[in-house]
Jmol script that loads the backbone (N, CA, C; Angstrom):
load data "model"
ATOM      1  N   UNK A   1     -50.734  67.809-164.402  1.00  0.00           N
ATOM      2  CA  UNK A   1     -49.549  67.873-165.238  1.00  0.00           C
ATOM      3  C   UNK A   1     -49.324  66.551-165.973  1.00  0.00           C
ATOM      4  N   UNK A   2     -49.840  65.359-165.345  1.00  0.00           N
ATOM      5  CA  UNK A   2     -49.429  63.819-165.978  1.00  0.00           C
ATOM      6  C   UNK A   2     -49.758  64.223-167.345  1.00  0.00           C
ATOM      7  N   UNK A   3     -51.644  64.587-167.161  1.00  0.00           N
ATOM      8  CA  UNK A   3     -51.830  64.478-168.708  1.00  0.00           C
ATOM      9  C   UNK A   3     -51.560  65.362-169.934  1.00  0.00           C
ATOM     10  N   UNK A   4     -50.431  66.315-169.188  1.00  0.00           N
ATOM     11  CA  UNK A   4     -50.191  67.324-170.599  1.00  0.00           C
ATOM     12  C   UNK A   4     -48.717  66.778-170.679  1.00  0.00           C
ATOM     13  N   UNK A   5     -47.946  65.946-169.958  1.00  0.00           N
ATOM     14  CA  UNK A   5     -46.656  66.004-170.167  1.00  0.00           C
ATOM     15  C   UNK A   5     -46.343  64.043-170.556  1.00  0.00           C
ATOM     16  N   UNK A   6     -47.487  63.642-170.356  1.00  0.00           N
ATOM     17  CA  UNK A   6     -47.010  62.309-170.750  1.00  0.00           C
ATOM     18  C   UNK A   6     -48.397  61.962-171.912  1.00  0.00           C
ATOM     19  N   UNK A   7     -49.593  62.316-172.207  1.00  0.00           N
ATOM     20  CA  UNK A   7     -49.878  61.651-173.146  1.00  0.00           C
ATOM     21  C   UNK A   7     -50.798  62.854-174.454  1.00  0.00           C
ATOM     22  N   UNK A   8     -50.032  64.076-174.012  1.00  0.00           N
ATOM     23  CA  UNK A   8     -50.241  65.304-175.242  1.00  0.00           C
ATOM     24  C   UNK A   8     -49.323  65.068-176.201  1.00  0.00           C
ATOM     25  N   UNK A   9     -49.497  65.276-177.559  1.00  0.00           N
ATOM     26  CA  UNK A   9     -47.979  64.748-178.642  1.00  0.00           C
ATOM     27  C   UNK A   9     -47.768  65.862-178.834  1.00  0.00           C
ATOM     28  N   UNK A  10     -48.121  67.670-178.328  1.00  0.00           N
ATOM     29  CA  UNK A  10     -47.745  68.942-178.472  1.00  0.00           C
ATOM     30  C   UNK A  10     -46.590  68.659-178.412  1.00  0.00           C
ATOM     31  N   UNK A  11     -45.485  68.827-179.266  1.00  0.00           N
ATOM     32  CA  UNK A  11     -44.042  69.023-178.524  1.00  0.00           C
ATOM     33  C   UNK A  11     -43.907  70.076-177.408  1.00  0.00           C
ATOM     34  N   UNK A  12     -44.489  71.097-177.202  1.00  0.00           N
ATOM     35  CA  UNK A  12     -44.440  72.044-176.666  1.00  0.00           C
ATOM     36  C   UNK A  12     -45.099  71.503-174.951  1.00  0.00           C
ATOM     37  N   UNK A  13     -46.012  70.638-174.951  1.00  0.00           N
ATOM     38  CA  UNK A  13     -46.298  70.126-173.623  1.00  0.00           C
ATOM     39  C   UNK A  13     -45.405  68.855-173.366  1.00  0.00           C
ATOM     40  N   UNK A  14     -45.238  67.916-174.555  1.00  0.00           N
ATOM     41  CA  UNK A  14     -44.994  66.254-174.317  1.00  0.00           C
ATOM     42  C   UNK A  14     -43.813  66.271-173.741  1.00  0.00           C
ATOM     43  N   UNK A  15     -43.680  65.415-172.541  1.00  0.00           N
ATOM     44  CA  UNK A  15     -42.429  65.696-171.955  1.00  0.00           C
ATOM     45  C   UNK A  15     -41.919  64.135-171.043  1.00  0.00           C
ATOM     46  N   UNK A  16     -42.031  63.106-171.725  1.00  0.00           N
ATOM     47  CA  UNK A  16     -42.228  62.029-170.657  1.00  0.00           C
ATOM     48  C   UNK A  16     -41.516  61.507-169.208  1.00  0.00           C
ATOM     49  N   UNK A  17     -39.865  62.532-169.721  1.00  0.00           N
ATOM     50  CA  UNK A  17     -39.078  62.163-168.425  1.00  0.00           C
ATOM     51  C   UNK A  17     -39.600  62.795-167.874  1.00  0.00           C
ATOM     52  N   UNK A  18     -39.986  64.406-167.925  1.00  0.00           N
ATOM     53  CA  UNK A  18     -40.116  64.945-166.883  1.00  0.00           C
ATOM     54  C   UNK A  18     -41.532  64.317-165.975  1.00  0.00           C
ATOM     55  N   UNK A  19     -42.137  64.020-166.919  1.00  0.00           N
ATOM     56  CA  UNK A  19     -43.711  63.042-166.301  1.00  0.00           C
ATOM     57  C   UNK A  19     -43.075  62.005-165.474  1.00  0.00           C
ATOM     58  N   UNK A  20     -42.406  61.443-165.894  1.00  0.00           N
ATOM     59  CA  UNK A  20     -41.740  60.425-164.880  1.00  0.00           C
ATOM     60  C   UNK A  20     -41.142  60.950-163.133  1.00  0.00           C
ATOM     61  N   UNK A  21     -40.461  61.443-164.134  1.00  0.00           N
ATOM     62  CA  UNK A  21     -39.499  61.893-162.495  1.00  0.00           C
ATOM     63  C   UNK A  21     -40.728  62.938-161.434  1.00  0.00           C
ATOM     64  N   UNK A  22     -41.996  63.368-161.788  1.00  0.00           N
ATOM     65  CA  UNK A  22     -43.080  63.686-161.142  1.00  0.00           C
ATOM     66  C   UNK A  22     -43.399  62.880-160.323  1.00  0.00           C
ATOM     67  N   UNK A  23     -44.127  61.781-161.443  1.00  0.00           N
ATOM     68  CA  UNK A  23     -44.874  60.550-160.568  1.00  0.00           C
ATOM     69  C   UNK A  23     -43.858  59.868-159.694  1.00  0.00           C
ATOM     70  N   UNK A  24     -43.228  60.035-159.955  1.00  0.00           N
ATOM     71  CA  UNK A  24     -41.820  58.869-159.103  1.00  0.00           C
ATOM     72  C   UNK A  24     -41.928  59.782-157.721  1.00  0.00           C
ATOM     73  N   UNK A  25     -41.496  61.162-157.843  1.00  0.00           N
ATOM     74  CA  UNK A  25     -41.837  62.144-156.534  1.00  0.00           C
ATOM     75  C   UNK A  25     -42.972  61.976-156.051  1.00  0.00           C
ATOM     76  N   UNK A  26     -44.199  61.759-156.502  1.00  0.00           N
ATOM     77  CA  UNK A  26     -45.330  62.016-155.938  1.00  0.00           C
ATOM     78  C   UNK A  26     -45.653  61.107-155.432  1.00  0.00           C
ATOM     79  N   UNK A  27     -45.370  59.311-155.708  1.00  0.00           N
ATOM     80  CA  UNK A  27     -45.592  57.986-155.061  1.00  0.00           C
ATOM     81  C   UNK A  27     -44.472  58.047-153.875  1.00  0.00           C
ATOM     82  N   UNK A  28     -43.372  59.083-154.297  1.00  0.00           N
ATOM     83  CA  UNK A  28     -42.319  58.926-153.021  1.00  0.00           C
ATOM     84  C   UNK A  28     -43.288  59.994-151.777  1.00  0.00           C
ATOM     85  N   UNK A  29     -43.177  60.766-151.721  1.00  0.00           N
ATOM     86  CA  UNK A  29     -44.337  61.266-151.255  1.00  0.00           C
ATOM     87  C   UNK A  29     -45.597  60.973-150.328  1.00  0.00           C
ATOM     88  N   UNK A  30     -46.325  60.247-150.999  1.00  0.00           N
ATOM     89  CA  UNK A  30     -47.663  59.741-150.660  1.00  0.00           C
ATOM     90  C   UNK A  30     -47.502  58.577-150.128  1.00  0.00           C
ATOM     91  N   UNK A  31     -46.475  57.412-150.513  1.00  0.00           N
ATOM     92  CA  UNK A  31     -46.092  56.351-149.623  1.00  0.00           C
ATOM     93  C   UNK A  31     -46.365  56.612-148.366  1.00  0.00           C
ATOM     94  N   UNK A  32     -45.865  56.963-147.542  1.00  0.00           N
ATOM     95  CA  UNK A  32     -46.152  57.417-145.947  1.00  0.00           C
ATOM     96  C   UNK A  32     -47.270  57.847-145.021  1.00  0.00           C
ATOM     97  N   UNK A  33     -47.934  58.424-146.199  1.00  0.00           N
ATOM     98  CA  UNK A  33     -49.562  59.125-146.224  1.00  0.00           C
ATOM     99  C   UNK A  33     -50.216  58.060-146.942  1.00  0.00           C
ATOM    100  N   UNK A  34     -50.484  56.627-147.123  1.00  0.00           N
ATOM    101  CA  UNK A  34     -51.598  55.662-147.541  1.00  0.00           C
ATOM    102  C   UNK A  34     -52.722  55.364-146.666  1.00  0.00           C
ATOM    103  N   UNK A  35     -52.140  55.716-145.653  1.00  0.00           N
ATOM    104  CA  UNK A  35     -53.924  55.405-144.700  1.00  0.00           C
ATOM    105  C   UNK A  35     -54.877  57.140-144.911  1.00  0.00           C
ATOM    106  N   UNK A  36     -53.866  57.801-144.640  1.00  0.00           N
ATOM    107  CA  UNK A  36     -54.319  59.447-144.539  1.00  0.00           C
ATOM    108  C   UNK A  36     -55.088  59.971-145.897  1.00  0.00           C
ATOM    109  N   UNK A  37     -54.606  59.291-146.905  1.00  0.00           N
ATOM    110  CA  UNK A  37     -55.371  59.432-148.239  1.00  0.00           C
ATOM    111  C   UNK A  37     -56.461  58.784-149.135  1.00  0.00           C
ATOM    112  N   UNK A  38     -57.235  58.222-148.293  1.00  0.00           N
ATOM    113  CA  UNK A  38     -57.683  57.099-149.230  1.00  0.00           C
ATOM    114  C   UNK A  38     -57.686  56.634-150.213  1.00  0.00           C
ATOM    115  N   UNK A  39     -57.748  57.842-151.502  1.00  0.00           N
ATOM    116  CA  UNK A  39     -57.717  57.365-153.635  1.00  0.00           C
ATOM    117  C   UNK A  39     -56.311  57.642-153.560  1.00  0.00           C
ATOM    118  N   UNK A  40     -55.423  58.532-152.873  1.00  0.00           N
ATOM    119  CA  UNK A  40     -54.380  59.564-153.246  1.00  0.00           C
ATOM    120  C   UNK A  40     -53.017  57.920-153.682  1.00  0.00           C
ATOM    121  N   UNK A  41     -52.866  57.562-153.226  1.00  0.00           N
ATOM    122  CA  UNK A  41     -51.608  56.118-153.972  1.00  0.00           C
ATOM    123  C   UNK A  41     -51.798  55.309-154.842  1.00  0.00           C
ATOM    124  N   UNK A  42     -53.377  55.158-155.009  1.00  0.00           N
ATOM    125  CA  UNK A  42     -53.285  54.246-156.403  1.00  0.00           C
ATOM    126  C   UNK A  42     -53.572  54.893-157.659  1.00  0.00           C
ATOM    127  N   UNK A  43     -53.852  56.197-156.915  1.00  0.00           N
ATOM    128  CA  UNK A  43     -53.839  57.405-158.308  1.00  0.00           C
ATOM    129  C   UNK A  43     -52.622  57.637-158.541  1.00  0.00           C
ATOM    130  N   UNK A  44     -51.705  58.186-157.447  1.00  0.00           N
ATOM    131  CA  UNK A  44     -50.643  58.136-158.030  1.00  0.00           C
ATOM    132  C   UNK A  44     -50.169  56.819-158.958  1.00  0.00           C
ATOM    133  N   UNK A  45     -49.890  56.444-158.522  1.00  0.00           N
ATOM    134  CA  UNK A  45     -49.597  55.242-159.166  1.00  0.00           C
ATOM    135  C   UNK A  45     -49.793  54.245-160.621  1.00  0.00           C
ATOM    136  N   UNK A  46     -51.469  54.596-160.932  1.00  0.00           N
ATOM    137  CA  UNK A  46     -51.672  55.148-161.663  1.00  0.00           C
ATOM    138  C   UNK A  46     -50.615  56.344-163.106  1.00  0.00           C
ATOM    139  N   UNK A  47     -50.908  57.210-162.376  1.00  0.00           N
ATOM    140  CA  UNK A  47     -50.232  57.991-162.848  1.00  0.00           C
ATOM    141  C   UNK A  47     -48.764  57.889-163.119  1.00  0.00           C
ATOM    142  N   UNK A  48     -48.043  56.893-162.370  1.00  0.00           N
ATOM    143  CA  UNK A  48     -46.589  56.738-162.458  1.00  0.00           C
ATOM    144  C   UNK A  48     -46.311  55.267-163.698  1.00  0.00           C
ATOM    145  N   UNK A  49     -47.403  54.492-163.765  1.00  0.00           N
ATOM    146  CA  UNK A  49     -47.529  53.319-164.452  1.00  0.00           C
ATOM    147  C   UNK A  49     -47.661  54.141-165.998  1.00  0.00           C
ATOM    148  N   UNK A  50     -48.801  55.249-166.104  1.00  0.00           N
ATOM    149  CA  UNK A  50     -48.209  55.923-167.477  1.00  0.00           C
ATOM    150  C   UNK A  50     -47.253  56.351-168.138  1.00  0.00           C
ATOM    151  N   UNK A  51     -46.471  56.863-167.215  1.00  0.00           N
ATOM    152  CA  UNK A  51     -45.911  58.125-167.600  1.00  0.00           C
ATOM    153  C   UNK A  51     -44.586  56.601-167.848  1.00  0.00           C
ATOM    154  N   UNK A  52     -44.172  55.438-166.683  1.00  0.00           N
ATOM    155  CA  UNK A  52     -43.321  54.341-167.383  1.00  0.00           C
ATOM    156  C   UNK A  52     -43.365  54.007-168.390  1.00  0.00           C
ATOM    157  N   UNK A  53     -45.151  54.182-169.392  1.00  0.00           N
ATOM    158  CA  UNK A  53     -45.433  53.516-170.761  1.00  0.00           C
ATOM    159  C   UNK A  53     -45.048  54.581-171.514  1.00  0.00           C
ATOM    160  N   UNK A  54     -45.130  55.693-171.457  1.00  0.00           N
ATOM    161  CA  UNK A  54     -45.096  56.875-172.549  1.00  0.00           C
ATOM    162  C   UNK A  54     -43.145  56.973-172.318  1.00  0.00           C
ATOM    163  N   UNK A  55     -42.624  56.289-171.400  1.00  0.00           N
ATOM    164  CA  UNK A  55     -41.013  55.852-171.257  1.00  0.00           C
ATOM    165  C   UNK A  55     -40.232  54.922-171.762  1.00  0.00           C
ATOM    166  N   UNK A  56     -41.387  53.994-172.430  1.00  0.00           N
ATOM    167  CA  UNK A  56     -41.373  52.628-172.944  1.00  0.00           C
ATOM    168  C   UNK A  56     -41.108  51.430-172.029  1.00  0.00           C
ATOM    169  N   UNK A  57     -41.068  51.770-170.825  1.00  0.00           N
ATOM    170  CA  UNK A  57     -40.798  50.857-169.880  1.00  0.00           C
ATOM    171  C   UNK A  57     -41.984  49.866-169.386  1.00  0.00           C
ATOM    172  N   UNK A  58     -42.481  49.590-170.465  1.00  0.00           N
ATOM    173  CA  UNK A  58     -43.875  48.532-170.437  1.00  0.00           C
ATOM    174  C   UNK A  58     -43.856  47.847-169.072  1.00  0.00           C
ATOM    175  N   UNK A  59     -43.178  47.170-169.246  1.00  0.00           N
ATOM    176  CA  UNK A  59     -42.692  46.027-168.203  1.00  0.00           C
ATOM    177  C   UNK A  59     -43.153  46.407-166.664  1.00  0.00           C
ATOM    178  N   UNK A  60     -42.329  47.356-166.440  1.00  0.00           N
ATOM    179  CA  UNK A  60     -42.687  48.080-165.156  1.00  0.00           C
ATOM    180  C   UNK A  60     -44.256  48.371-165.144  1.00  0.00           C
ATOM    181  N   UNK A  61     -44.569  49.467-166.256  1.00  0.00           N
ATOM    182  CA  UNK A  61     -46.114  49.879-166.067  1.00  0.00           C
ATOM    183  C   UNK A  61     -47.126  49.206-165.908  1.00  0.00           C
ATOM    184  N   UNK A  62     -46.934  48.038-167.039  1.00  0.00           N
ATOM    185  CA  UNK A  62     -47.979  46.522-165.946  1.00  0.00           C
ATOM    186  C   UNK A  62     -47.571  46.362-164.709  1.00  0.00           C
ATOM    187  N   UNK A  63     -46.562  46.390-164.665  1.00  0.00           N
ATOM    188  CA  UNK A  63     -46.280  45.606-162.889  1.00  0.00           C
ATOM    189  C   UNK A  63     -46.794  47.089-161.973  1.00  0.00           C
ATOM    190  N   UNK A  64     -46.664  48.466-161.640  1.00  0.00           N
ATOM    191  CA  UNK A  64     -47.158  49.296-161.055  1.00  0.00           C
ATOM    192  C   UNK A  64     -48.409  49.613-161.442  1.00  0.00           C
ATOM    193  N   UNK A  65     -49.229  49.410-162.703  1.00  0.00           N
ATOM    194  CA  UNK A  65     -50.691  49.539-162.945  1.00  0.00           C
ATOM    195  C   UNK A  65     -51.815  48.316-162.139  1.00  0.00           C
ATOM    196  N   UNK A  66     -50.696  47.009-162.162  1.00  0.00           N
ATOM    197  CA  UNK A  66     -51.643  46.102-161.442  1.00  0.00           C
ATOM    198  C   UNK A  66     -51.351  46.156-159.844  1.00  0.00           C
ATOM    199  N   UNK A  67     -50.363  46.944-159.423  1.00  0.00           N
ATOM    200  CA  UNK A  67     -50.516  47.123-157.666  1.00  0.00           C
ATOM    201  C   UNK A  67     -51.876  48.238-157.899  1.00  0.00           C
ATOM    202  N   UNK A  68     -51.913  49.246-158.794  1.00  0.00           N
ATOM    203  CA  UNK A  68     -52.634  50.473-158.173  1.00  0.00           C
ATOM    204  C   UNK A  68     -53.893  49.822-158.536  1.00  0.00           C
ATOM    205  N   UNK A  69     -54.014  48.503-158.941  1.00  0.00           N
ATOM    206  CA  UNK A  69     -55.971  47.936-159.262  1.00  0.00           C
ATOM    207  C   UNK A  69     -55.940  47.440-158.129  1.00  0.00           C
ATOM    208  N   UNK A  70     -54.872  47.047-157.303  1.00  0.00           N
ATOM    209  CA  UNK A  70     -55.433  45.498-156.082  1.00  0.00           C
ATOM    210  C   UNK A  70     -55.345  46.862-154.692  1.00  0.00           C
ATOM    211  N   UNK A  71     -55.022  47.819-155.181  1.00  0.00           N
ATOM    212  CA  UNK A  71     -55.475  48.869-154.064  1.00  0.00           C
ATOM    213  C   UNK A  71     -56.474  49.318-154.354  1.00  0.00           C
ATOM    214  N   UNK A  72     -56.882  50.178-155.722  1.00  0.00           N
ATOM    215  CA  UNK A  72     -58.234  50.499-155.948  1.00  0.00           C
ATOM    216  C   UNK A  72     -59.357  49.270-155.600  1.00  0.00           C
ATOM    217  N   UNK A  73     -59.209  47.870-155.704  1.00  0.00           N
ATOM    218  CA  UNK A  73     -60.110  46.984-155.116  1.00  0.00           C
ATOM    219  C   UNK A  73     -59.949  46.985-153.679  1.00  0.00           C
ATOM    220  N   UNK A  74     -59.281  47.250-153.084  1.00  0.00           N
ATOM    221  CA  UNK A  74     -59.195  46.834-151.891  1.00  0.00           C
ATOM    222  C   UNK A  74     -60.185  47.901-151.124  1.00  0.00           C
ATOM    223  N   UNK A  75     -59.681  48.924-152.022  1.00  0.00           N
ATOM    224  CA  UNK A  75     -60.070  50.127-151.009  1.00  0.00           C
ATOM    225  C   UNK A  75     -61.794  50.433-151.647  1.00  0.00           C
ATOM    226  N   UNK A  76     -62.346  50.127-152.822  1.00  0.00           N
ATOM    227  CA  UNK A  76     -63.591  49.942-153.254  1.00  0.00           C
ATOM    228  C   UNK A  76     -63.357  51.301-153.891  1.00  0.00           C
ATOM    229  N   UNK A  77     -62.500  51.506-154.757  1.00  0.00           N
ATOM    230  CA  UNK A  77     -62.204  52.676-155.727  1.00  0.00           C
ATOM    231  C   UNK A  77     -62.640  52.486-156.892  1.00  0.00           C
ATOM    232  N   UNK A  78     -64.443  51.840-157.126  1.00  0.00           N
ATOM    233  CA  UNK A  78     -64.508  51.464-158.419  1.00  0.00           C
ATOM    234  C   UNK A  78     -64.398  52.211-159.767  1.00  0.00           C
ATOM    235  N   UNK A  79     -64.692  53.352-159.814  1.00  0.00           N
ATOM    236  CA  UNK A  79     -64.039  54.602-160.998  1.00  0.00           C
ATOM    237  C   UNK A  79     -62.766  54.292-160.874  1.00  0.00           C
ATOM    238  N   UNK A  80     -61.817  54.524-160.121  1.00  0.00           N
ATOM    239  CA  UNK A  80     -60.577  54.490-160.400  1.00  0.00           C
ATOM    240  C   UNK A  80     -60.223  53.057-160.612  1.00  0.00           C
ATOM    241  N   UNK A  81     -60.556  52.126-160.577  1.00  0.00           N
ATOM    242  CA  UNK A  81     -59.931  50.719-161.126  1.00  0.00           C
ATOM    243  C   UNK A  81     -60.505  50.753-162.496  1.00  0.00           C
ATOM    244  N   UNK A  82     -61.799  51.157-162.689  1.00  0.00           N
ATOM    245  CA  UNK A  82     -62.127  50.937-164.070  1.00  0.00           C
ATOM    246  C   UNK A  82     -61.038  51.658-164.636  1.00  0.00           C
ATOM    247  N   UNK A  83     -60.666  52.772-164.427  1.00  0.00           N
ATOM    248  CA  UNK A  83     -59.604  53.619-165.285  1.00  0.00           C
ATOM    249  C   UNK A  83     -57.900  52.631-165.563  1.00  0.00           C
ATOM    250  N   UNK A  84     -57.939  52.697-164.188  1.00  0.00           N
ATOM    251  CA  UNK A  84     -56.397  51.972-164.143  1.00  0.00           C
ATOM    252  C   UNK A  84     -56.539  50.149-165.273  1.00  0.00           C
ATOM    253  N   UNK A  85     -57.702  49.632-164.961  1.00  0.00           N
ATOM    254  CA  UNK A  85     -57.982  48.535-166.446  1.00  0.00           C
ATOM    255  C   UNK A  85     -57.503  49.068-167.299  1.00  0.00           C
ATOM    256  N   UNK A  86     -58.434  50.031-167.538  1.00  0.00           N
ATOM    257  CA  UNK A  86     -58.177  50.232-168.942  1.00  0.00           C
ATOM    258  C   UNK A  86     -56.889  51.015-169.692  1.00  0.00           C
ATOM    259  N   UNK A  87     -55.936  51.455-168.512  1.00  0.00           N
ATOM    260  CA  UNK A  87     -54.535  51.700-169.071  1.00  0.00           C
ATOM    261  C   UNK A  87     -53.839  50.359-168.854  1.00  0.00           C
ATOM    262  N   UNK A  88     -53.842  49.282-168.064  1.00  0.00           N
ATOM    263  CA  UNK A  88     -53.502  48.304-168.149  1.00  0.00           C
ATOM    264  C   UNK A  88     -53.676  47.001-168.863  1.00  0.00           C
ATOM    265  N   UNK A  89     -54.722  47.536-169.782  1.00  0.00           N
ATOM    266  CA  UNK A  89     -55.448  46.607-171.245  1.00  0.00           C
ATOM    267  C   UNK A  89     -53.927  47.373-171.943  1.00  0.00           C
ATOM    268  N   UNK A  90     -53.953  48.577-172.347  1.00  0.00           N
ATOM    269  CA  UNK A  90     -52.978  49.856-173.128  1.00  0.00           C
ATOM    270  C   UNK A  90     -51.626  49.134-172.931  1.00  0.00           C
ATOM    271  N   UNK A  91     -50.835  49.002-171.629  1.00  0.00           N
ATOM    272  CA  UNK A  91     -49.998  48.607-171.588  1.00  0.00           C
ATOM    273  C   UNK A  91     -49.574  46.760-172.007  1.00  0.00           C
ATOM    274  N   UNK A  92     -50.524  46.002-171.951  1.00  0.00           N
ATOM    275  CA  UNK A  92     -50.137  44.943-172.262  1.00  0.00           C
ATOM    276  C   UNK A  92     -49.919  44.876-173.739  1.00  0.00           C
ATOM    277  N   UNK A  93     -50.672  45.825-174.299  1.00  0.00           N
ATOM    278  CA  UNK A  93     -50.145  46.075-176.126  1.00  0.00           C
ATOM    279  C   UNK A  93     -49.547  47.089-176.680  1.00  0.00           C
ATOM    280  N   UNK A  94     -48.671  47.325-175.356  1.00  0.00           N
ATOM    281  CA  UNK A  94     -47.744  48.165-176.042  1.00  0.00           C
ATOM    282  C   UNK A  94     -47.583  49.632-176.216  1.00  0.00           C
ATOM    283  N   UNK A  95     -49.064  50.100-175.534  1.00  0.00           N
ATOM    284  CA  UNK A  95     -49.644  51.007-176.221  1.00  0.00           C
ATOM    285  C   UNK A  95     -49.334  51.953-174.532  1.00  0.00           C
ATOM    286  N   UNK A  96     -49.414  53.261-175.014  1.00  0.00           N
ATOM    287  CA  UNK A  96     -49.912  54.428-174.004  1.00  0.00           C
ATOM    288  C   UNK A  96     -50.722  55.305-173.728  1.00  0.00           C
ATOM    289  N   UNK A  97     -51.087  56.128-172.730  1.00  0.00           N
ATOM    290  CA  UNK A  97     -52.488  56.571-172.641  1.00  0.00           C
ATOM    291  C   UNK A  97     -52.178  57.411-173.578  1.00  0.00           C
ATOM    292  N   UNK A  98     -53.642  57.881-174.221  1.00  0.00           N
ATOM    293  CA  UNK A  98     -53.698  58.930-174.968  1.00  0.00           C
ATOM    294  C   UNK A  98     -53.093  58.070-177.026  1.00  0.00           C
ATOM    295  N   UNK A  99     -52.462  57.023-176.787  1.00  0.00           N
ATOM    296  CA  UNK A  99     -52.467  56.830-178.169  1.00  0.00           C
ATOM    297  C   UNK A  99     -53.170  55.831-178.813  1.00  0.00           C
ATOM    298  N   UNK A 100     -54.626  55.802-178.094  1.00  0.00           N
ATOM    299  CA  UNK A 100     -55.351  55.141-178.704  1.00  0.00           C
ATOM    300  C   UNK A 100     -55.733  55.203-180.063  1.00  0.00           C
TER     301      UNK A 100
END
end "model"
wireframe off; spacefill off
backbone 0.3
color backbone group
């Protein structure tokens, strides 16, 4: 759902609060379950750092895109850190997924 509701420009899909208030549930969620999941929190997270940029809340989305890299390193999630970079290159200019 992240990627049809936070970085589709369909009006008919684009939906960013509701993308928000998802990821916000789903890191509330999975918090508790971080050992039990191994990828499952910094994906979320991930995912919650977008859906802040497609909110305009830059600020935040660097600051939650660079926890979900020092977990994807930690945990040796190298696909998923390459990903989370490269929305966190996106967010330092402003920018959101999908409006490259």
């Amino acid at each position: 759902m992240r990627c049809l509701q936070q970085t589709n420009r369909d009006p008919d899909l684009y939906n960013p609060r509701s993308a928000l208030a998802h990821a916000e549930q789903a890191v509330s969620l999975s918090r508790d379950k971080r050992s039990a999941s191994h990828g499952a929190y910094p994906y979320f997270l991930d995912t919650l750092s977008a859906a802040l940029a497609a909110n305009g809340r830059f600020d935040e989305a660097i600051e939650t895109a660079t926890q979900a890299l020092q977990l994807c390193r930690q945990r040796q999630l190298a696909p998923l850190a390459r990903q989370v970079q490269s929305h966190l290159d996106l967010y330092r200019q402003g920018k959101t997924v999908g409006a490259q």
